[in-house]
Steps between C-alpha positions, in 0.01 A plus 500: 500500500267465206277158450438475077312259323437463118686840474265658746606658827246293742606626808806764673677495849731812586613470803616113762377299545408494103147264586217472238245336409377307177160332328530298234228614318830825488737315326572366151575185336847491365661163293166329674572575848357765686792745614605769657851715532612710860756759346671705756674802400769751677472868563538594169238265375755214302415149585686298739336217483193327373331148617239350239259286681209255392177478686568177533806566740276692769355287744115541542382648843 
C-alpha cells in the first residue's frame, strides 16, 4: 500500500494491517482541495485499486 500526494510517494505500508499516518503540511493541493490517493498493488506490483481522498474527508482527532 502506497499513500501519494501531488505525485509524491508520502508514505508506504507492506505488510496488514496497511495503517499510516499523514500531516497536512505532507500533502498537496489538487483542483483546490487538499488530496491524497491509497494505491494498493499485487505481488507483481500492478494496481488493484486506488482511493483518492481530500483532507477534508478525514475527521480531526
Amino acid at each position: 500500500m502506497t499513500v501519494v500526494s501531488g505525485g509524491e510517494r508520502v508514505a508506504i505500508d507492506r505488510s496488514p494491517p496497511f495503517e499510516f499516518d499523514l500531516r497536512a503540511s505532507e500533502l498537496t493541493e489538487v483542483t483546490g482541495e487538499t488530496q491524497f490517493q491509497v494505491v494498493l498493488r499485487d505481488a507483481e506490483g500492478n494496481t488493484i485499486r486506488r482511493y483518492t481522498r481530500t483532507l477534508s474527508m478525514i475527521p480531526e482527532g
